[in-house]
N, C-alpha and C positions, 0 to 999 in steps of 0.2 A: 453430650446430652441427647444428639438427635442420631448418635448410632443404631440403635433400632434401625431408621430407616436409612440405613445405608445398603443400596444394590451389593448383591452377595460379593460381583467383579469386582468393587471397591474395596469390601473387606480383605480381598485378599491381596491390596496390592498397599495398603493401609497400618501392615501392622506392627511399624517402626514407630517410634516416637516421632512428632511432626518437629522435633526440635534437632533429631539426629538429620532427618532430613532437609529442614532448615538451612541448617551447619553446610553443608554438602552444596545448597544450592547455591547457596548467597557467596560461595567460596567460586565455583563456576562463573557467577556475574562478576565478581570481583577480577579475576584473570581474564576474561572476556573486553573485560570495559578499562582495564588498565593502560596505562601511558604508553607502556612496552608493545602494544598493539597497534597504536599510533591512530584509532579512531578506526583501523577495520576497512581500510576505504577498497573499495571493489580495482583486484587488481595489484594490489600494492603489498610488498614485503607482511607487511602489518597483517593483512588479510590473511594472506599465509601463512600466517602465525596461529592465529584463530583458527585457520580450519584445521591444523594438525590437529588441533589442542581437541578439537571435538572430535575426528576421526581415530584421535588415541581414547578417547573415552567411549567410544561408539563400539571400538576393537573391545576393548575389556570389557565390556560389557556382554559380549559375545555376538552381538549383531554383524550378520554377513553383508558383504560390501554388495551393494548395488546399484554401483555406477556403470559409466563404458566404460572406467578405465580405476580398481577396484572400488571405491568408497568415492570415488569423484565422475566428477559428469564435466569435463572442461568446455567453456564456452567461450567461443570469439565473442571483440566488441572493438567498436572502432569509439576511441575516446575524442571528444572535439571540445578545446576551449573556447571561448569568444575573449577575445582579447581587447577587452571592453575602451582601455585607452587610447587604441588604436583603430577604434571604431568609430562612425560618424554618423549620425540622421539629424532630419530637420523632418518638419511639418511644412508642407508648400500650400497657402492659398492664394491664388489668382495668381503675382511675381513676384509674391514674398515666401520669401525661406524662415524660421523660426525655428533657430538649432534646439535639439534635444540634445543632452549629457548623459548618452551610454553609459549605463550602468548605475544611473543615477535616476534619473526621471522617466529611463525606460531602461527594462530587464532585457536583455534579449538571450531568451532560453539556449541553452545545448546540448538539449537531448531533441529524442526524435528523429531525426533524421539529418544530411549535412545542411546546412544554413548557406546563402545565397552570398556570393560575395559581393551583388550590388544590386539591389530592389528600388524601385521605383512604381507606386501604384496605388488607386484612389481607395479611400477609405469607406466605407459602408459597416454601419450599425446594425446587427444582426439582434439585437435583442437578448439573452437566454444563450441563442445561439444551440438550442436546443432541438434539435430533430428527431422525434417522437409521434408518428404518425399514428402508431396504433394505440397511442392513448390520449388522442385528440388532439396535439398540436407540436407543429413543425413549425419553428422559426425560419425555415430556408426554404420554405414551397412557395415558388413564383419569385424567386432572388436569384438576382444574375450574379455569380460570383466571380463569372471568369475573369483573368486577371486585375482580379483586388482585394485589397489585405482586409480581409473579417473582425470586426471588433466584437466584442462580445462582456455584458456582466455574469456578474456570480447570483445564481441563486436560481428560480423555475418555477412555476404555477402552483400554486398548493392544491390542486387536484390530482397531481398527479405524484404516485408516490413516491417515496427517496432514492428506491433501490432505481427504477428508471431510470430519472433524474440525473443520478449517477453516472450509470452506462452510458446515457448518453455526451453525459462529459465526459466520460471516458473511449469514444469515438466520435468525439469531433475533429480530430484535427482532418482523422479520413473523411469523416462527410463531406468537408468543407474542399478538402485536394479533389474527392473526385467530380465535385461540380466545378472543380478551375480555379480556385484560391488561392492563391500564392502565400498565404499566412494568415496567421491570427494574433489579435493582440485583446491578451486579457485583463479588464479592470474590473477589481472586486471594489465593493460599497465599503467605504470607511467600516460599516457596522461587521463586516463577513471579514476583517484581517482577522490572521490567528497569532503571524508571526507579525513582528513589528517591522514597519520599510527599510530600518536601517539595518533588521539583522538580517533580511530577505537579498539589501545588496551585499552584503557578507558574504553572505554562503550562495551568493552569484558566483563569485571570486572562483568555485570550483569548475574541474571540465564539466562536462556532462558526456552518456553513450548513448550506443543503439549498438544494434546488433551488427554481426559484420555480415550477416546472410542478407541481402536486399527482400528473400522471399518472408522473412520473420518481420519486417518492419510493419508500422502502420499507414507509413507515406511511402510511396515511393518517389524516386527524385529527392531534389533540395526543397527547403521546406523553411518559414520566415514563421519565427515564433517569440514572443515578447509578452511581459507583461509591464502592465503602466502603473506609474506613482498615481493610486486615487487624490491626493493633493495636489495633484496635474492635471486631475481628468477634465474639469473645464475647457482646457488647451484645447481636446479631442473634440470636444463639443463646439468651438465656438460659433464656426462657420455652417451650425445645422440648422438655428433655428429650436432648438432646445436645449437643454442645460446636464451636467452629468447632476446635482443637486437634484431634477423632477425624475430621474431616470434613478439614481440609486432611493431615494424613498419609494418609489414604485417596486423594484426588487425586495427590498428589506420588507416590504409588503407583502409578498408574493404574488402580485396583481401583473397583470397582461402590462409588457412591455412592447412597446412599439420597434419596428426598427425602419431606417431612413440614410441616407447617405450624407456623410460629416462634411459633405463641402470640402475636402482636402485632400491632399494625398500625403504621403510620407516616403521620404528617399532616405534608403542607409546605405553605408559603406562598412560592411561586416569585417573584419579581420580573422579569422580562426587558426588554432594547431588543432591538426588531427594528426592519430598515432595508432594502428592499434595494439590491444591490449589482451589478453586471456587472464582469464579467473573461472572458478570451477565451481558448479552444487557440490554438494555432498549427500549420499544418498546411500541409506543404512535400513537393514529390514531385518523384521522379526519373521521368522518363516511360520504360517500360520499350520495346524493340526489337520486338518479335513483334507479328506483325499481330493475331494473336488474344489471346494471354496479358496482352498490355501492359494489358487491359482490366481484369485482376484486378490487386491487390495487397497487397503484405508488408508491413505497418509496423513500425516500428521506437518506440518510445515513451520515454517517459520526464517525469517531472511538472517543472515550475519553480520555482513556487507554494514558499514555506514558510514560521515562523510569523514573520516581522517582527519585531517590536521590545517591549518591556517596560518603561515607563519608571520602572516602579517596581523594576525590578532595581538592589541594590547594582553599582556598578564597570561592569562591560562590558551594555549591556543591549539589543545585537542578537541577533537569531538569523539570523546569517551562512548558514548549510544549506550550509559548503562541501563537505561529504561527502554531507549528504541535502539537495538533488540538485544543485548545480551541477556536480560532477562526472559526473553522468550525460548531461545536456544537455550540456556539453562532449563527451562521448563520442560524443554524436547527433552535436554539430556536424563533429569529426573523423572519424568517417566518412561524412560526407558528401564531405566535403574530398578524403578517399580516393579515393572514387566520379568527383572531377569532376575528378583529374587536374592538380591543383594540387600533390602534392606531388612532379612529377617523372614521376609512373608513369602507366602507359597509362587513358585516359579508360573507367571502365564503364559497359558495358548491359547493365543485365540483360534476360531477357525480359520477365520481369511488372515492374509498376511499383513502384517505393517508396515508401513514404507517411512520412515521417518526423514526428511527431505528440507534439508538445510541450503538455503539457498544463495545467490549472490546477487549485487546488483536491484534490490527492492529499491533503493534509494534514489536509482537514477532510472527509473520507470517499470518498477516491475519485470525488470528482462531475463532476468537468472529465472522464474519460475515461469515465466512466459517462454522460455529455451524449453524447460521440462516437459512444461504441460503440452506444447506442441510437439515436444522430440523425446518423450518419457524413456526412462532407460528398461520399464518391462511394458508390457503389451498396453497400449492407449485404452483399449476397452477393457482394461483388468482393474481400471483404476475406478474403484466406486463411489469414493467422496473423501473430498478434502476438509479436515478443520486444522485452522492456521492462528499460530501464536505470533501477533505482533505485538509488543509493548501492553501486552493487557491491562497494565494500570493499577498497579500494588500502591497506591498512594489512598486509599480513603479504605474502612471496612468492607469484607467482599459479605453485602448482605442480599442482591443479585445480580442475575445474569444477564448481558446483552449479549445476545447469538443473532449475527445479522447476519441476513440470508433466512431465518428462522420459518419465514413466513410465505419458501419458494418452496421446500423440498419437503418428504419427508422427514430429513431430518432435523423438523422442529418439531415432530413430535415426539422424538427421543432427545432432543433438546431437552421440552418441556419434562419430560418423565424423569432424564437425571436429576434435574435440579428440583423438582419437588422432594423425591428420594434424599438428597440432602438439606432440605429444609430452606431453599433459597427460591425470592422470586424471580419471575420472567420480568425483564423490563424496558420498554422501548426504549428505539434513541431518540436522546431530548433534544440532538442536535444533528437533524435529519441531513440541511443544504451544509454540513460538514463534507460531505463526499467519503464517508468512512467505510461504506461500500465496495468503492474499486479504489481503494488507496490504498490495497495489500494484496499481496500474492494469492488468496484465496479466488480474487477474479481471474488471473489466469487461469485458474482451474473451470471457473464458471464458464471463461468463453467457448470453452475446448468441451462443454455440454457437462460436467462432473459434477452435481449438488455441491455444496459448499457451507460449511458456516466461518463465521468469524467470530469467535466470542471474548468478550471482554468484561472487566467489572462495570456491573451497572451504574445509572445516573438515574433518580427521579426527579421528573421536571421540578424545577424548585428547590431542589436540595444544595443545600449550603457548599457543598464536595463538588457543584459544579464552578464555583470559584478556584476551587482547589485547583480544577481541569484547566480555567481559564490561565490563571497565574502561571501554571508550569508550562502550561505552551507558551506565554507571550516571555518566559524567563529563561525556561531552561530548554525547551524542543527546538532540535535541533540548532542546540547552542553547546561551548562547551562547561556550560551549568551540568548536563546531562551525565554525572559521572555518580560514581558510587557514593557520594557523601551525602544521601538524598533518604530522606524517613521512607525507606521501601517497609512494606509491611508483609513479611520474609511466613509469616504463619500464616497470612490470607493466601499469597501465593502458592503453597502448598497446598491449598484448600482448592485454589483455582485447578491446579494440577489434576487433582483428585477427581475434579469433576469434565476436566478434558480428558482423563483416564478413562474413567467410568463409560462417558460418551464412547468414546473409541472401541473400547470392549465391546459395546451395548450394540454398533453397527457391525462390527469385524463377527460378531455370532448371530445376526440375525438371519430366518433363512432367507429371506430377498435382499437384493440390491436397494440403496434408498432411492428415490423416482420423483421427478419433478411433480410437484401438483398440476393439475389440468390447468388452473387459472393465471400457474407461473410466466412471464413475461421470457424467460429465460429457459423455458423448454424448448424453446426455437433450437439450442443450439446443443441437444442432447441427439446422441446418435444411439442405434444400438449396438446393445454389446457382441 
């Protein structure tokens, strides 16, 4: 009905049946997220599996290889488990010890960097834990943090906006190392869980990585990182003189959180294996038409990688990732397909080139596209902007858009211009202290200075389809729920496709690069071309 206004780019990559296309995709997510793939886990048989499977579809496709090594980009990683049974902490106040149960009342992460095999040091309450100075407030100005462990809750001022916010979760753990920290331990408000605490110690159960390059990391050194049972959290508080109860209503709040020292310390004794490991991007290009622009390019992203298998799980015990991300990488793969004139419609060029850039490792911090974006396989200033397919969210009707990032770069106003073209609205996110910002490969592109969007089906505050969102995170993310027997809604995805197409065309021929806005918080770390 609203073809009329479909941008001409779209028409011509549009003009199969959505149902032929359909067929094609959902057949992609289905070998993608199958058993025989073992969950995809970065690194693993399984993962290897997957990426032939996409590099043989990328081949036919007629996309030329463009990795180091042809259609792959290999990346070191040093894999480290915390061998949770074998681990030990307490809480010390004054001569009393008050053991903790590893991996039970406290997480203790492993990723990031190697973890300490014996820590000992006083706890101090950080607040936020938010260090944000040029948007009026820094939780760590005038805080001594040299040697001791950072506590910190979930959530941050309502003045200041999500996209910050973010970032600045998304560089704390260095704020915090380089004033002398020796870790952090983070407790979210009962109301901010997404996953529930017993599937969280679950999927503890796995390693975690980091890079194997010490210059790619965020810490340098050994680095104490955990997160705490909020049905615990009184423990942390007892000795301070306030309560985790006044402190998480004051979060869930968004009101000014105080911070103060917890009267305690905490001593653990770590166990860990570490191994390392290689896994590989994959990195596929459409060579764009223009004598000059062909030389820059759009990519288009999206991770593979997710967490493999559990053999101590009761009944089903893969983690299939058919929503997070085989759907996304199916998506890459279908517009590709789009572009090459396989399904019927006229063959594209764009001007600038595509870079379609499948990635590894999103699951244990962003590192497979954090490898790229710092070590890109064509020229760092060639790369003009990134839009990245995570799990976009085929479970409710795609009636609009959430493009995050939308409101740094220009491109949110070719955001905005596709999606009116297809009759869809722009729509904020309804759930800002989610952290949806830098919880995808799009921010490595951000930090490395490259506009960026992320887009996803929308959410209107209040809409019923935000239960939808609720239920499938607390049931099926990152569980092995998350397989293909799930109401994906296979024609909105298609729809979504069309309009991350659209998008991509619409930049890949404009004649300038897209450009931070002046007022972007994130122009800081754009360079020139």
């Amino acid at each position: 009905m609203l073809r009329f206004l479909i941008p001409a780019a779209l028409l011509l990559i549009a003009a199969s049946s959505p149902e032929e296309r359909g067929k094609a995709w959902i057949n992609d997510v289905r070998v993608l997220a199958a058993d025989n793939m073992a969950g995809r886990l970065t690194g693993s048989p399984g993962y290897d599996r997957a990426a032939a499977y996409v590099v043989g579809r990328f081949k036919a496709l007629g996309l030329k290889p463009a990795g180091s090594q042809g259609f792959l980009q290999p990346v070191a990683f040093e894999q480290q488990q915390v061998l949770s049974e074998r681990s030990e902490a307490a809480l010390l106040n004054g001569g009393e010890a008050a053991p903790l149960i590893v991996g039970k009342d406290m997480i203790i992460g492993a990723g990031t960097a190697p973890r300490p095999a014996k820590i000992e040091a006083p706890l101090l309450f950080i607040g936020y834990g938010l260090h944000m100075p040029e948007a009026g407030h820094d939780d760590l100005a005038g805080v001594d943090l040299k040697g001791k462990i950072a506590v910190f809750t979930t959530g941050g001022p309502a003045s200041v906006s999500a996209a910050i916010k973010s970032h600045a979760r998304g560089e704390r753990a260095k704020y915090l190392a380089e004033r002398g920290a020796l870790g952090g331990i983070e407790i979210r408000t009962p109301k901010a869980i997404e996953i529930p605490w017993a599937r969280q110690m679950t999927i503890a159960r796995q390693p975690g990585m980091y890079l194997a390059d010490p210059a790619l990391r965020q810490v340098q050194g050994e680095w104490f990182a955990a997160t705490f049972d909020p049905t615990q959290g009184e423990r942390l508080f007892a000795g301070s003189g306030h309560s985790f109860a006044e402190i998480a209503a004051l979060a869930d709040a968004s009101k000014p959180v105080p911070g103060f020292p917890l009267g305690q310390s905490m001593r653990a004794t770590i166990a860990t294996k570490i191994q390392p490991l290689m896994s590989a991007n994959i990195v596929a290009k459409l060579p764009g038409r223009d004598r000059k622009l062909a030389a820059e390019h759009v990519v288009i992203s999206g991770h593979l990688d997710g967490l493999g298998m559990d053999p101590a799980l009761p009944g089903d015990t893969i983690y299939n990732g058919a929503i997070d991300n085989a759907t996304g990488v199916a998506s890459l793969i279908d517009i590709a397909t789009s572009y090459s004139g396989r399904y019927g419609a006229k063959r594209v060029r764009p001007k600038r080139s595509i870079l379609f850039v499948v990635v590894t490792a999103e699951e244990k911090g962003l590192l497979g596209s954090h490898y790229f974006a710092n070590r890109p396989t064509v020229p760092k200033a060639s790369i003009v902007a990134d839009i990245n397919y995570d799990m976009p969210y085929a479970l409710w009707p795609l009636t609009s858009m959430l493009a995050l990032g939308e409101g740094e770069s220009t491109l949110g106003a070719d955001a905005r211009a596709v999606a009116a073209s297809m009759g869809l609205a722009m729509a904020v996110d309804p759930l800002p202290d989610r952290n949806t910002f830098i919880r995808s490969d799009q921010y490595s592109f951000i930090r490395q200075g490259i506009p960026s969007l992320f887009p996803k089906f929308g959410l209107a505050p209040g809409s019923p389809d935000l239960e939808t969102d609720r239920r499938w995170r607390a049931e099926r993310y990152h569980g092995p729920g998350d397989d293909i027997d799930q109401p994906i809604r296979v024609e909105d995805s298609i729809r979504f496709d069309d309009y991350v197409s659209a998008l991509a065309l619409r930049v890949a021929n404009a004649p300038a690069r897209p450009a931070w806005l002046p007022d972007s918080f994130f122009r800081r770390f754009a360079t020139s071309p």
